[in-house]
C-alpha positions in Angstrom: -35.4 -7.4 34.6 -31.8 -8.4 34.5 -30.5 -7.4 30.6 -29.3 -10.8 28.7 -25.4 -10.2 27.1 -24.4 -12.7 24.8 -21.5 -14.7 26.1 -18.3 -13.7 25.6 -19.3 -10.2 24.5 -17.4 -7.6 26.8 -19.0 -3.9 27.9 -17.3 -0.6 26.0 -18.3 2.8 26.6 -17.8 5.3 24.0 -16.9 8.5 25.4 -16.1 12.5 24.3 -13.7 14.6 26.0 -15.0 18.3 26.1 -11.9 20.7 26.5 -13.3 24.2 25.4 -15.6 24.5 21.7 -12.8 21.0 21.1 -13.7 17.7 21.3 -12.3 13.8 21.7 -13.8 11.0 21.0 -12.7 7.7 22.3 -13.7 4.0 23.5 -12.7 2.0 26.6 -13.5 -0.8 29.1 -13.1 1.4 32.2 -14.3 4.3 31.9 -13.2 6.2 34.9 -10.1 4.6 35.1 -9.5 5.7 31.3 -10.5 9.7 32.3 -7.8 9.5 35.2 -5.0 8.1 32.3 -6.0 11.1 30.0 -5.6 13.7 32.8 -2.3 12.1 34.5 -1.2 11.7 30.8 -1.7 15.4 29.5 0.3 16.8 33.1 3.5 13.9 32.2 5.7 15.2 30.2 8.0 12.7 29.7 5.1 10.4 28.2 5.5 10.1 24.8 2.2 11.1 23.9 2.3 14.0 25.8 1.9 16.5 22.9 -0.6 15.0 20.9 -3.1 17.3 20.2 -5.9 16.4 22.6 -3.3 16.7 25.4 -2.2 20.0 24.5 -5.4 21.6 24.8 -6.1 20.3 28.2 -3.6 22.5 29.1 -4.1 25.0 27.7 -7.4 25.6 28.6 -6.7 23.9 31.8 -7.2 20.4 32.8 -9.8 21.3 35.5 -12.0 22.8 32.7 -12.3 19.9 30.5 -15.5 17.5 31.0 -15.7 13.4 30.1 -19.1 11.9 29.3 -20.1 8.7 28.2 -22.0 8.9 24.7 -22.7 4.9 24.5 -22.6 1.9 26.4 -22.6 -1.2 23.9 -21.2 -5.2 24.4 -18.7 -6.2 21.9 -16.8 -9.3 20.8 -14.0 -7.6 20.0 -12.0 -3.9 20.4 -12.8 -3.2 16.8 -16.5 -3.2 16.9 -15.6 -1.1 20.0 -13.4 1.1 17.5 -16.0 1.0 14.8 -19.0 2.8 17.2 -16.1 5.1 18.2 -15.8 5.6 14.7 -19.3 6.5 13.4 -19.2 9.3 16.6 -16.3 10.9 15.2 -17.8 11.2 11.5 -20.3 13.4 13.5 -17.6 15.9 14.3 -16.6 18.7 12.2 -12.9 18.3 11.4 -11.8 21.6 12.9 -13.1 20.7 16.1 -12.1 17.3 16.4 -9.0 16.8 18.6 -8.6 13.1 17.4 -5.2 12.6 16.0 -6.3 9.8 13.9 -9.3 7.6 12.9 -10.2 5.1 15.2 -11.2 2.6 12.5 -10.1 2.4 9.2 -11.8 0.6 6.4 -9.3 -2.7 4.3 -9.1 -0.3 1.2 -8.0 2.6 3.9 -5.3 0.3 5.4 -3.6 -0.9 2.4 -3.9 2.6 1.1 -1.9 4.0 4.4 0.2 1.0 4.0 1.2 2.1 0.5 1.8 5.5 1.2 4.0 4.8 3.8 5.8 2.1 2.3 6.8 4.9 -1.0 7.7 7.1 2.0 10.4 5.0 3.7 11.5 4.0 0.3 11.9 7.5 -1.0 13.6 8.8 1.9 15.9 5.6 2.4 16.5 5.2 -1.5 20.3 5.5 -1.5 20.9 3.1 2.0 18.4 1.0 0.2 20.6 0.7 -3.2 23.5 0.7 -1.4 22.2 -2.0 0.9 21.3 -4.0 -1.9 25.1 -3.4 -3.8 26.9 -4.7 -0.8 24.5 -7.8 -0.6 25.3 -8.6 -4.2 29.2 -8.0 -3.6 29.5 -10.3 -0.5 27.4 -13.4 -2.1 28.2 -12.7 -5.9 29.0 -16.4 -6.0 25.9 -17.4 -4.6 23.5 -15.0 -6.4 24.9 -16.0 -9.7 24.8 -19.8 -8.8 21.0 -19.3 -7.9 20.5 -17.8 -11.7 22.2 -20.5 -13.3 20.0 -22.8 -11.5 16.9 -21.4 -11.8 14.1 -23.3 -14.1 12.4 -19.8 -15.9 15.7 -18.4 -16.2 16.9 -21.7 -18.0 14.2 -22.4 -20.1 14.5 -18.6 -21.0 17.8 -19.3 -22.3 16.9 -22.4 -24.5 14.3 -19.9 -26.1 16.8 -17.3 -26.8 19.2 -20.3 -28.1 16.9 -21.4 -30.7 15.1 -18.3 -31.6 19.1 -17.2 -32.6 19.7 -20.2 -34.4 16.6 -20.3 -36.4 17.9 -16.4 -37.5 21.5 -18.4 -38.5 19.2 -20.9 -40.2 17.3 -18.2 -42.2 19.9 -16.2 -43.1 22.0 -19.3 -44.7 18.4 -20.6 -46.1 18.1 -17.1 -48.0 22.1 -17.0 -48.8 21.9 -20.2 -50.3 19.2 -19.1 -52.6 20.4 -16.0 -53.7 23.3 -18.0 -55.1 21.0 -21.2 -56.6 18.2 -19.5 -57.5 17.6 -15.9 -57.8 14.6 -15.0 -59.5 12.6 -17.3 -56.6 14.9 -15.5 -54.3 13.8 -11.9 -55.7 10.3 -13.2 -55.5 10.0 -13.9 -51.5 11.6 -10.6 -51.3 9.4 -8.7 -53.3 6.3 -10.8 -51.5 7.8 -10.3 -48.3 8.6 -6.3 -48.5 4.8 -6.5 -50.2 3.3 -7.8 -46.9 5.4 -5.2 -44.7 3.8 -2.5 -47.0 0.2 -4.0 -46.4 1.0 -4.1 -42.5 2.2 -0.8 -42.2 -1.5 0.9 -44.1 -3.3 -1.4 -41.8 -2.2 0.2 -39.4 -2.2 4.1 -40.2 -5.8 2.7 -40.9 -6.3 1.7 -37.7 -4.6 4.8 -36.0 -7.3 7.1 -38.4 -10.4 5.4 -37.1 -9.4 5.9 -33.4 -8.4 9.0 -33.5 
């Protein structure tokens, strides 16, 4: 009886490549043609993946030694649930013996980890063409950059803030110069009542340092 595939599903074979006590794991559409890439591949050396590990092996236990076997047949929509079986046969291998360079499949969290990584990589090794980078783009549109800043709705309404908040200070400080000279028994009142409430603020808090510590 003829096996039903769901349409638009495509056949993978997952496959290991024995070269010695060392094994590759790996996934494919073709599976012989994929054995005769790996074995014209590993002789080539002016591929550019001619010395990844796997390759390296084969020759030095000799390509003629090395065996290819198909572990799973399976239909898939799509090259990652391909990469995903491939996956799960490589967890199977201890990691001294495995001649993968890399996973197969990696998990979102794995990805944007990786992605991290390599991002505080390239910056760490390109820090100073970065900055300087950055210094001659600010140079050559100074005009522009600074025009942008003037323009920009948070940055204004920053400024308004900043305006007031100083002016309120000018206002305070002429409201309490005022009364110094008018009246200053109310004057040495606030003051008393305000260095009071700094006082009480300050054992609050040595309070609440003691009880979390």
């Amino acid at each position: 009886m003829k096996k039903y595939v769901k349409k638009n599903k495509m056949k993978y074979y997952v496959y290991r490549i024995i070269a010695g006590d060392k094994i590759y794991v790996g996934s494919t559409k073709d599976f012989e043609n994929r054995w005769a890439t790996h074995k014209h591949t590993s002789q080539r050396n002016t591929d550019k993946m001619y010395d990844i590990p796997l390759y390296k092996y084969m020759r030095l236990i000799g390509v003629d030694k090395c065996e290819c076997e198909i572990i799973k047949e399976l239909y898939a929509s799509t090259k990652t649930e391909a990469e995903i079986e491939e996956q799960s046969e490589l967890d199977k291998i201890p990691e001294e013996l495995c001649l993968n360079a890399r996973k197969a499949h990696l998990t979102r969290e794995e990805s944007l980890e990786n992605a991290r990584l390599a991002s505080i990589e390239r910056y760490s090794t390109k820090r100073d063409e970065y900055l300087q980078k950055q210094k001659e783009y600010y140079t050559n549109n100074k005009e522009t950059i600074n025009e942008k800043r003037r323009n920009d709705p948070k940055i204004k309404a920053k400024r308004r803030t900043d305006e007031h908040h100083e002016k309120q200070k000018g206002y305070s400080a002429d409201f309490r110069k005022r009364l110094k000279e008018s009246n200053p028994e109310e004057y040495k009142r606030r003051q008393e009542a305000s260095n009071n409430q700094r006082r009480e603020k300050r054992a609050n808090e040595k309070k609440a340092q003691g009880k979390t510590t």
